[in-house]
MIKOL-529858 format. One record per residue: residue in three letters; y, x, z of N, C-alpha, C, O in turn. Coordinates in steps of 0.2 Angstrom, whole numbers, plus 5000, padded with zeros to 4 digits. Example, Ala and Ser with C-alpha at 12.3 -4.5 7.8 and 13.67 -1.06 7.14 Angstrom:
2
ALA497250665039497850625039498450665039498350715042 SER498950645035499550685036500050645039500650675040 
% end
This chain:
457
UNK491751104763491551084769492051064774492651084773 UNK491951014781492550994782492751024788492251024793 UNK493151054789493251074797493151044801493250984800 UNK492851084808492851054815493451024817493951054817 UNK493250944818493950914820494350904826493950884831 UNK494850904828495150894835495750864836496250864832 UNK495850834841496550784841496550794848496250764852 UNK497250834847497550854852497950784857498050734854 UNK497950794863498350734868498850744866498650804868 UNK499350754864499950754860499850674856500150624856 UNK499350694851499350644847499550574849499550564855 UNK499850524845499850454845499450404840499650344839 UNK498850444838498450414834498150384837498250394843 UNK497550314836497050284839496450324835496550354830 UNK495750314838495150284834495150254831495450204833 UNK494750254825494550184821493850184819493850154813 UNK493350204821492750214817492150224821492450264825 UNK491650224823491050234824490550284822490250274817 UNK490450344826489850374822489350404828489450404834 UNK488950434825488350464831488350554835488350604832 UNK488250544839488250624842487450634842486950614846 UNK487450694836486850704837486650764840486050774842 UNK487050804841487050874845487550904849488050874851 UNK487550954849488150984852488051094851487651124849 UNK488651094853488451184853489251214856489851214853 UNK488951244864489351244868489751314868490051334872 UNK489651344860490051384858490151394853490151444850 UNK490551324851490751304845491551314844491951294849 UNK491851344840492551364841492751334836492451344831 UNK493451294838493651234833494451254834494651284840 UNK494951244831495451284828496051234832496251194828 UNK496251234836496951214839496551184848496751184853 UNK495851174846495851164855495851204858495851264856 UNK495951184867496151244872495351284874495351324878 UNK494751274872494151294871493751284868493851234865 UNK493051324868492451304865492051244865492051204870 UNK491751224861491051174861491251124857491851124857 UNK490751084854490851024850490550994851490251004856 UNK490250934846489750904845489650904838490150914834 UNK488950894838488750874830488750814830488450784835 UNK489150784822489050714822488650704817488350734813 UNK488650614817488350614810488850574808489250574812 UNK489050544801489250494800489050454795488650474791 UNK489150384793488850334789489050334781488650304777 UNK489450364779489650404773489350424767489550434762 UNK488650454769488150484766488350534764488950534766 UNK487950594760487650664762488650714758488850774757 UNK488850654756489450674752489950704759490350754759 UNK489850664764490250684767490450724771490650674776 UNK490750814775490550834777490250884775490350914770 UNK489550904782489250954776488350914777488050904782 UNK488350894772487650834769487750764774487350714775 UNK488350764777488150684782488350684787488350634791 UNK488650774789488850794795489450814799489650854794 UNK489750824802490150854806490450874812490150854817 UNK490950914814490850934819491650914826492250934824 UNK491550884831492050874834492250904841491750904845 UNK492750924842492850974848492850924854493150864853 UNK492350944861492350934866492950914869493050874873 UNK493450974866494150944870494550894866495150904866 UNK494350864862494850804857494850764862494550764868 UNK495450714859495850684863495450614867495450584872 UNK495150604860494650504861494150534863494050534869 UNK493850554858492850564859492550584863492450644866 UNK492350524865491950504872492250494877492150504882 UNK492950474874493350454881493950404881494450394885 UNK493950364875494150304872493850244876493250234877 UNK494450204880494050144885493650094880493250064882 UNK493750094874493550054869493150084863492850044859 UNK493250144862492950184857492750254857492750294853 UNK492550264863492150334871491650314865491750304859 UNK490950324870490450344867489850294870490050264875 UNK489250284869488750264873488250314870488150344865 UNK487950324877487050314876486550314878486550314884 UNK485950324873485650274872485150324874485050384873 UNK484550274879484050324882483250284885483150234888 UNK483050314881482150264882482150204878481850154879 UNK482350224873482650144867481950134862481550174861 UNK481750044860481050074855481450004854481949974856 UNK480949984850480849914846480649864852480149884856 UNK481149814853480849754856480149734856479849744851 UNK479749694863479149684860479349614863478949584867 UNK479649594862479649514861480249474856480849494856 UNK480049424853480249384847480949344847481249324842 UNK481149334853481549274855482249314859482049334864 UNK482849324858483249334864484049274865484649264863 UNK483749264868484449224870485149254874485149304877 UNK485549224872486349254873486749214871486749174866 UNK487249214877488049174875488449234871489049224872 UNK488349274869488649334871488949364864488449374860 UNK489449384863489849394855489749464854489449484849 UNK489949494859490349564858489949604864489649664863 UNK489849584868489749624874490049634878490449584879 UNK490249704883490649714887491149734887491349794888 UNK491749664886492449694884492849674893493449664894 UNK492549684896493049674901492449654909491949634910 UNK492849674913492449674920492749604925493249584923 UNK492449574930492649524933492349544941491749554943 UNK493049544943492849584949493049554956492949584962 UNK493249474955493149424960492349404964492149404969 UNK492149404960491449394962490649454961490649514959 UNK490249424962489749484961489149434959488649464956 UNK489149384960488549344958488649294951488949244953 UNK488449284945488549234939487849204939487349224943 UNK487849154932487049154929487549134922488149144921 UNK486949114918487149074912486549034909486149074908 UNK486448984907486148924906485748924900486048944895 UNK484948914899484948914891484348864891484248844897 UNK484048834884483648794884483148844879483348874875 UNK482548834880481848874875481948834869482148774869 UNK481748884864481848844858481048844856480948834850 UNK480548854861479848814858479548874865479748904869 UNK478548844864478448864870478448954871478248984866 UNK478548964874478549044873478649084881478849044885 UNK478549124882478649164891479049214892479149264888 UNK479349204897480149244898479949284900479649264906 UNK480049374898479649424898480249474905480049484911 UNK480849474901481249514902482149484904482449434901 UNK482349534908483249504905483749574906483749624910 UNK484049564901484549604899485349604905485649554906 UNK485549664907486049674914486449724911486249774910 UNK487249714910487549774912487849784918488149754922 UNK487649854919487949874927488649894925488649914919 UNK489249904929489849924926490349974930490949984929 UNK489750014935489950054937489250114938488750094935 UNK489250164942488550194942488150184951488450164956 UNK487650204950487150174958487450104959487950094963 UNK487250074955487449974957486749994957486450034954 UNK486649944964485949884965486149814963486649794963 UNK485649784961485549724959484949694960484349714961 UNK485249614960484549554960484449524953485049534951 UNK484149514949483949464944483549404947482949414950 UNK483649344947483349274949483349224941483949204938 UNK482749204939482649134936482349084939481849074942 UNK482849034939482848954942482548914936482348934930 UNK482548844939482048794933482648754936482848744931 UNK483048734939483648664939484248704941484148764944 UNK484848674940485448674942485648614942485748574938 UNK485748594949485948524949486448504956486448524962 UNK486948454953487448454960487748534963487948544969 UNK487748574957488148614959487748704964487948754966 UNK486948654963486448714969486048744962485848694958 UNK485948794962485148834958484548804962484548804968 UNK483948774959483448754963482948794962483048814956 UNK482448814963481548814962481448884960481048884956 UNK481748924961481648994957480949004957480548994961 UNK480949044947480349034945480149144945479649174947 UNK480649184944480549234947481249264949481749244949 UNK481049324951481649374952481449454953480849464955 UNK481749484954481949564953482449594957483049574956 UNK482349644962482949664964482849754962482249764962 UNK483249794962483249874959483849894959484249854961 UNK483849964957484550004957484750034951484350084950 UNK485150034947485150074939485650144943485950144948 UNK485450204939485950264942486550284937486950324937 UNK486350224929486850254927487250174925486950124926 UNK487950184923488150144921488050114913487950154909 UNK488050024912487650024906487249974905487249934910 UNK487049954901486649914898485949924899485749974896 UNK485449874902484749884904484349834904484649774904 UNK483849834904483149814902482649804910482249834912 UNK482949734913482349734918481749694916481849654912 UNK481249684918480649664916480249624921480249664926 UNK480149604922480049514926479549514930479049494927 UNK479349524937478649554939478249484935477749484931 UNK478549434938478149354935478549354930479149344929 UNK478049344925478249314919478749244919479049234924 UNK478749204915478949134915478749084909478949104903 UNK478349044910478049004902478548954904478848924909 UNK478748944897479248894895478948854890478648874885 UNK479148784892479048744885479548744882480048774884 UNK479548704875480048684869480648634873480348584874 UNK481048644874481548604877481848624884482348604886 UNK481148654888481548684894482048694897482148754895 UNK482548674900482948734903483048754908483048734914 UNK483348834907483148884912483548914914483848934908 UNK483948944919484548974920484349054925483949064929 UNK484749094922484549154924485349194929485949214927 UNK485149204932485849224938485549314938485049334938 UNK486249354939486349414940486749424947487149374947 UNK486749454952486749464958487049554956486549594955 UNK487549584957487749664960488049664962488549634962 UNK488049734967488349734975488849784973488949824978 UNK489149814967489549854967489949854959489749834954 UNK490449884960490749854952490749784950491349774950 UNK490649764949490749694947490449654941489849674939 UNK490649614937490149604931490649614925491249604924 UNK490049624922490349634912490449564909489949524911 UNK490949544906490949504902491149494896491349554893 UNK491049444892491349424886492149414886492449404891 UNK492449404881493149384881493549414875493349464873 UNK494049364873494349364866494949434867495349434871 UNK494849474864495149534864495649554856495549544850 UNK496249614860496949624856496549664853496249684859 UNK496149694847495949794848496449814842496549794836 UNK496649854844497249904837496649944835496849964830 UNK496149964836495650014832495350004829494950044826 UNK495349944827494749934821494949954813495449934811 UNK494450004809494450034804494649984799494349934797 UNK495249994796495349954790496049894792496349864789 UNK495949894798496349834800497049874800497149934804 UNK497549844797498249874794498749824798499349814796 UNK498549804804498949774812498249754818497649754817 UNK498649754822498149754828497549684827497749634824 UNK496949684828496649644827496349584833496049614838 UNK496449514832496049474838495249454836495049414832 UNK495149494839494449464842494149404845494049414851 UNK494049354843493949294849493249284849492749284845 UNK493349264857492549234858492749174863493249154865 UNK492049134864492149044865491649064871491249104873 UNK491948994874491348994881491148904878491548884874 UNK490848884879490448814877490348784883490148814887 UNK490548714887490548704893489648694894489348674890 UNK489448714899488748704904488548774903488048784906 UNK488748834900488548884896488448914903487948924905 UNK489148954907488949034911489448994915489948954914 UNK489149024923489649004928489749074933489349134931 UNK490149064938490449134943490449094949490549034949 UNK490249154956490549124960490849174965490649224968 UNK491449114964491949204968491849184977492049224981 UNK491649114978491749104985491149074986490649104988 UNK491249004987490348994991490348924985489948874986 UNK490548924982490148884974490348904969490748944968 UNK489848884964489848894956490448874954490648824956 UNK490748904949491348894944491048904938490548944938 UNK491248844933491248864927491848884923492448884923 UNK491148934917491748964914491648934907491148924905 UNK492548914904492248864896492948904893493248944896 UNK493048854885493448874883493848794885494148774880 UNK493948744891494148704891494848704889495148664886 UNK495248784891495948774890496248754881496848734879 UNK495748764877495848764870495948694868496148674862 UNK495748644874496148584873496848574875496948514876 UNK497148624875497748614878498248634871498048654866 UNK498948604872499548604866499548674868499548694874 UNK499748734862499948784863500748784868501148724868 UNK500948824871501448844875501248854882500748884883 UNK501748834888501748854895501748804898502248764898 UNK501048784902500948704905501248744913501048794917 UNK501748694914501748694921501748644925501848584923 UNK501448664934501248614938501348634943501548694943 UNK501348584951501348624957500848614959500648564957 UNK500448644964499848614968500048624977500248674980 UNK499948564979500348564985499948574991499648524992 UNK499648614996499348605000499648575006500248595008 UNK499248525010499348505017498848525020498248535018 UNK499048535027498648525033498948435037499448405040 UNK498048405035498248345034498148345045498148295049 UNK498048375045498148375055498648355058498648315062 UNK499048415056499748425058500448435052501048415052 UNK500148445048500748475044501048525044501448535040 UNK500748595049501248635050500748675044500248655042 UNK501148715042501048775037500848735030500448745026 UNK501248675028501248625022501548665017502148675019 UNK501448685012501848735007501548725000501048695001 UNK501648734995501648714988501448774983501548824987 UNK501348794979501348834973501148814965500748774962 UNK501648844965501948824957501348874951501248934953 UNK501048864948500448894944500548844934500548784931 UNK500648924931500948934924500348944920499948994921 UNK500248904916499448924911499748924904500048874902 UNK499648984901499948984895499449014888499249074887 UNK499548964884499148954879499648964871500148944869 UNK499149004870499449044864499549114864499249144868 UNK499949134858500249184859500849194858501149184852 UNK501149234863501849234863502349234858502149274853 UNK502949214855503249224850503749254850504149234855 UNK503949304846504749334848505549274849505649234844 UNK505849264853506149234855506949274855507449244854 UNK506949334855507549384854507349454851507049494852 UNK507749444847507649524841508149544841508649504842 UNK508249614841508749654838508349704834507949744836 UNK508649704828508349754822508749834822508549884820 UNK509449814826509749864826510249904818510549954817 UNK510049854814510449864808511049854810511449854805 UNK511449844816512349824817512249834826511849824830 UNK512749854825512849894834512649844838513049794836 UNK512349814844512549754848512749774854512549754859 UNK513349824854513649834858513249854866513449834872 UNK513049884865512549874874512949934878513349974876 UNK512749934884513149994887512850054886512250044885 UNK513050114886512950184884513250214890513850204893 UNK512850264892513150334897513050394893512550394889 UNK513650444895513350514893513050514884513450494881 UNK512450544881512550544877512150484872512150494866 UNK511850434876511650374872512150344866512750334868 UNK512050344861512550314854511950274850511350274848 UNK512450224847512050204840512350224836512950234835 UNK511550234828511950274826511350284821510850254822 UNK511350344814510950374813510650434813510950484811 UNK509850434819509650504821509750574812509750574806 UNK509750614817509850664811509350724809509450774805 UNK508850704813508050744811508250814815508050864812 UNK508750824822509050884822508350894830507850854832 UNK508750954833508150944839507550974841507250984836 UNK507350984846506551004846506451064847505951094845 UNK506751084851506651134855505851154859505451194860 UNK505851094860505051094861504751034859505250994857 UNK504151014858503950954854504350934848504750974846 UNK504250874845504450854837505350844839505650834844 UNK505450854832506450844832506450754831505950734829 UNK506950724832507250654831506950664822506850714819 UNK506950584821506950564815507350574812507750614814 UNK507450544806508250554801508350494798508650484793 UNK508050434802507950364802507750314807507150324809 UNK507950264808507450184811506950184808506850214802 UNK506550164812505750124809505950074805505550064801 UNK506350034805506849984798507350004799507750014804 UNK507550014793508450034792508550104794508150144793 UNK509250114795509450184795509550184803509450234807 UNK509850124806510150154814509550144820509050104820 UNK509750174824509450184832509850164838510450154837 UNK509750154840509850194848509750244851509750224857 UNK509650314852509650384856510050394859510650374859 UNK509650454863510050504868510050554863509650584860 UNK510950574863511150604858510650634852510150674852 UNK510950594846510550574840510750644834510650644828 UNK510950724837511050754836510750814838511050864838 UNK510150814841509650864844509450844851509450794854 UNK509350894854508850894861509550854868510150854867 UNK509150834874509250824878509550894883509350944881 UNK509950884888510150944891509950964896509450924898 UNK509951014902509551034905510151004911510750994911 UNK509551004916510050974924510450894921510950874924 UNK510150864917510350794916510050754922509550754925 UNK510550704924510550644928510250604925510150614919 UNK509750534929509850474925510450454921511050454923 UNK510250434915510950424910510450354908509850354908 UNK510850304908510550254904511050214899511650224897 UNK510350164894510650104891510550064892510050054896 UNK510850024891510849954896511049894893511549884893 UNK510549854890510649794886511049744887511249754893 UNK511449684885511649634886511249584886510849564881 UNK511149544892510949494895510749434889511049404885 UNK509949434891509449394886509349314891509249304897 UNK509349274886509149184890508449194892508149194886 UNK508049204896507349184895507149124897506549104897 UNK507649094899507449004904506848974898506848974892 UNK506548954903505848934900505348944895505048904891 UNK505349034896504849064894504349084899504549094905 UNK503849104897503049134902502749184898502749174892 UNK502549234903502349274900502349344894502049374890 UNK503149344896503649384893503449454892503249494897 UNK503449484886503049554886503849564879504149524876 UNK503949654881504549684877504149724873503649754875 UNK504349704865504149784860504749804858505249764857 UNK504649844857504949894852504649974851504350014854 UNK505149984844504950074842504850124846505050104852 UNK504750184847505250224851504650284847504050284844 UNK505150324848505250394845505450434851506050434852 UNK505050464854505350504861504850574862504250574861 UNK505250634865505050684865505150684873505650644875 UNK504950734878505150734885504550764889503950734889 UNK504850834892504150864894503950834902504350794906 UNK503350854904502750814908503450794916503950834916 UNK503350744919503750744925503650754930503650724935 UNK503450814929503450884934504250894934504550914939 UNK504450884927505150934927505550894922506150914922 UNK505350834918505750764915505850724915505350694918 UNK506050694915505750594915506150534910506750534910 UNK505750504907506250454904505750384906505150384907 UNK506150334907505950274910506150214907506750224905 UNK505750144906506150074903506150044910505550044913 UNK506750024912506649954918506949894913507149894908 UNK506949854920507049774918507249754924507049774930 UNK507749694923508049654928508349584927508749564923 UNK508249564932508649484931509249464932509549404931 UNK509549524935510349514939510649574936511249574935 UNK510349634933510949694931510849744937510949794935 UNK510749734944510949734948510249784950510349844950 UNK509649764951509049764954508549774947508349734943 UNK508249854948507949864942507249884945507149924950 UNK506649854942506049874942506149924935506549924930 UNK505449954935505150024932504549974927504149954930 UNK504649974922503949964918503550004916502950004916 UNK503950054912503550104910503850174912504450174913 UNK503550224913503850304912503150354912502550344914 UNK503450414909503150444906502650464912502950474917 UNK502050484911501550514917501250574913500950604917 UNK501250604906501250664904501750694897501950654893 UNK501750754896502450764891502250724887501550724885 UNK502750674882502750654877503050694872503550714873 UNK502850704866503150724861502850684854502250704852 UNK503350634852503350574845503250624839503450684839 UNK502750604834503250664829503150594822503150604816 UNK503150534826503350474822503250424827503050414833 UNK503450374821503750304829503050294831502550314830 UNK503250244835502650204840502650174843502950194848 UNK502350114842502550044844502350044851501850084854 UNK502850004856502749984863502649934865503249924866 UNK502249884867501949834871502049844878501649874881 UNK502549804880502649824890502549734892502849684889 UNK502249724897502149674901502749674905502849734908 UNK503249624905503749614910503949544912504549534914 UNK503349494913503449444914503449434922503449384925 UNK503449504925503349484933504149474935504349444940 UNK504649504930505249494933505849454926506349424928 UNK505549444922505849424915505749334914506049294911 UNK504949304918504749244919505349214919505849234923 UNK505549134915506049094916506649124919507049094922 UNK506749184918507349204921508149194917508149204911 UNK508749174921509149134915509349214913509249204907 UNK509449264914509649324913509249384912508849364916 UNK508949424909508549474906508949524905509249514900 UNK508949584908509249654906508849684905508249664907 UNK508949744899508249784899508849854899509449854898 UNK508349924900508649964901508250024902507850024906 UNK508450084896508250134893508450214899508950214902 UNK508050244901508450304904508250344904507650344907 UNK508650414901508350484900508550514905509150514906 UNK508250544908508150594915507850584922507650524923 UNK507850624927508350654926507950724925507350724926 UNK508250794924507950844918507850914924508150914930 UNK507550954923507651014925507951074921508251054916 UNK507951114921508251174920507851214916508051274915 UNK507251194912506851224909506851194902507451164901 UNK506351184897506051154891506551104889506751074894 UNK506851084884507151014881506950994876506851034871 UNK506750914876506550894869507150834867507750824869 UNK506850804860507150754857507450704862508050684862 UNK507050694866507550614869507050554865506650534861 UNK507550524871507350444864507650434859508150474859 UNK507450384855507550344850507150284850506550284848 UNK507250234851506950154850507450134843507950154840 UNK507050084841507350034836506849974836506249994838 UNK506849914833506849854833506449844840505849844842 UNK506949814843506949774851506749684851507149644850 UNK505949674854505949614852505749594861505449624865 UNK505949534861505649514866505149434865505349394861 UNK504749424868504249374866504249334872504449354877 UNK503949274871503849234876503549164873503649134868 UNK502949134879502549074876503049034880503249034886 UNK503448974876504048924877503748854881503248824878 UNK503848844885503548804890503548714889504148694889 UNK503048674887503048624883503348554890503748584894 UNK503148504891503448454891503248414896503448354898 UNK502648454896502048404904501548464908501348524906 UNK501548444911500948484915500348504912500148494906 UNK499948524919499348524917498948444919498448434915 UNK498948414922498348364927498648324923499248334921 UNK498248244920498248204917498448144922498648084921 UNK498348164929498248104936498748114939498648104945 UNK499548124936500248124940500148174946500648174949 UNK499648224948499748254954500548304953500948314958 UNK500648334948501348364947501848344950502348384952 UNK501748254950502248214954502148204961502548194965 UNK501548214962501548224970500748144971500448134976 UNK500748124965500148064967499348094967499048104961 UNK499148104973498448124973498048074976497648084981 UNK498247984974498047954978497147934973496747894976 UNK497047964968496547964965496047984965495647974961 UNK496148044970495848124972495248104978495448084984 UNK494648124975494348104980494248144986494048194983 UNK494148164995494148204999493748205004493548155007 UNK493548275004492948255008493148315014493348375012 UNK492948295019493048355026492548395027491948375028 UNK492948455028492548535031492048505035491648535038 
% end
């Protein structure tokens, strides 16, 4: 039979898998968590697995039911559809919130005569009120003629089922647009997503989804935006352009902005594998070298190897960090990034380091050596007891910059608990390379908007 399962916040596992909660028992005693209760699961495996199909997971596990991607849902007042037809632009569901505006529709045409009963809403936060409105035209930019609508309040957050006071008959060819209206949270959308959890997937997995132009529009101000996959006509890399506003009155307050659209996905442009020293600077007990699995005073000891090869970079590669430690840093040599967008750093790391309350270890980034932003630092004890890959956004300070410092720093420590320290290895940095025209087909980048049609407030 299998044991009640639990995965401590220490872990650096993901989810990968899907199953149902069919019960629970709030005195259920499950072996490493900090209390009671579990759930009963079921799982898809059939009767082999578990005990006949079933299993049990502690309350206090790390994901379950609390995974922004792999939580839980449910499901309440559920039956079988009573109508034949559902239309949707819609791939996946609710992978992402849009929180510019509060009002969307999306477009559709009847695929024969039939009556629109119902429409389907996610609310994305909980007590949203909402409007539901269907229109018969969209034209020149205005919704015309509404044929019904709905306004109510959901209390939970979620996916729901409003139902239409007035029906709608639709003929075979119709089209009909349906608009969502809420006054709080914002809307769920679709969108092409990174997910590392998916079961079976042996690297992170892209998800993509398509917008079709005329399909679903936003309005974040006082007109409709469409939304398409128009950018996918674009050459992969970094289109840039400037868009110049005047005050065609006087000229005062005339000023410009520069606006970067970057298509693709980023490519490593600087590696170090760490198989030969490159020299970076070191304080105190930072070395390259090979960790020696020593360590661990509290949380896991250092490896006794890189995630490739044998060397690293650590703070002292020969057991725990010391107590009453300073900021000690590493500090790379100066990377080109002139004419890259959208620059994100990975690398390994292997780090032990209790909560900072009482330790700290930190990555910054800078363009001058001089002048250091914070990307990442720890916000609860870390303790590695294997590597684990890092993804840091650093394109607010790393963008076209001629210079790129990156920089490691263990402390500063209190007088209590020590752990391993860091260990990083393979340091890449990425970037979408910026191609050789703009965006606008009509020379506005050079300053001619004599083609632009204008019309006064």
């Amino acid at each position: 039979m299998r044991p009640p399962s639990y995965q401590p916040t220490t872990s650096t596992l993901d989810p990968n898998h899907a199953i149902a909660i069919v019960g629970w028992d709030d005195d259920k005693a499950v072996a490493g968590a900090p209390g009671s209760g579990a759930w009963l699961c079921k799982n898809s495996w059939g009767e082999t697995f578990g005990f006949g199909g079933y299993f049990w997971i502690s309350y206090w596990d790390k994901h379950a039911g609390k995974h922004p991607e792999m939580g839980a849902i449910a499901f309440r007042d559920v039956g079988p559809p009573d109508w034949d037809t559902t239309y949707s632009h819609d791939y996946h569901g609710w992978r992402d919130t849009y929180t510019d505006a509060g009002r969307a529709f999306s477009a559709f045409t009847a695929h024969g005569d039939e009556v629109l009963e119902a429409v389907g809403i996610i609310t994305t936060e909980d007590e949203t009120s909402f409007t539901v409105r269907v229109w018969d035209r969209f034209e020149a930019g205005v919704l015309l003629d509404e044929l019904s609508s709905y306004s109510g309040d959901f209390s939970h957050t979620g996916l729901h089922t409003v139902d239409l006071p007035i029906p709608v008959s639709l003929a075979e060819g119709d089209d009909f647009f349906v608009e969502l209206e809420v006054f709080s949270g914002g809307l769920a959308y679709d969108r092409t997503s990174d997910v590392p959890v998916l079961l079976g997937a042996s690297t992170r997995a892209l998800v993509e989804s398509v917008a079709a132009p005329g399909e679903s529009y936003v309005r974040p101000g006082s007109e409709w935006v469409e939304i398409n996959s128009a950018a996918d006509a674009l050459e992969a890399g970094a289109h840039i352009s400037h868009i110049l506003f005047t005050n065609a009155t006087s000229h005062l307050g005339d000023t410009s902005r520069m606006i970067v659209v970057a298509v693709g996905d980023p490519e490593i442009r600087h590696s170090e594998t760490l198989d030969a020293d490159p020299g970076w600077a070191t304080e105190g007990q930072w070395s390259w070298g090979q960790p020696t699995g020593q360590g661990g005073d509290h949380g896991s000891p250092d490896p006794t190897a890189g995630f490739t090869g044998a060397a690293v970079y650590g703070y002292n590669l020969g057991g725990d960090y010391a107590n009453n430690l300073p900021e000690t840093h590493l500090t790379s040599t100066a990377f080109d990034c002139r004419g890259l967008y959208g620059i994100h750093l990975n690398f390994q790391r292997w780090l032990g380091v209790e909560q900072p309350i009482y330790d700290h270890a930190s990555v910054r980034v800078s363009s001058d050596g001089m002048n250091w932003t914070t990307v990442w630092e720890n916000d609860v004890e870390v303790a590695d007891s294997t590597w684990v890959p890092v993804d840091l956004d650093i394109s607010s300070v790393a963008d076209n910059a001629e210079t790129l410092y990156l920089r490691w720093t263990m402390g500063a420590t209190d007088s209590g608990w020590t752990y391993c320290g860091w260990n990083i290895d393979d340091i890449e940095v990425l970037g979408v390379p910026e191609v050789d025209r703009g965006l606008f087909s009509d020379g506005f980048e050079n300053g001619d908007t004599s083609g632009w049609p204008v019309t006064m407030p």
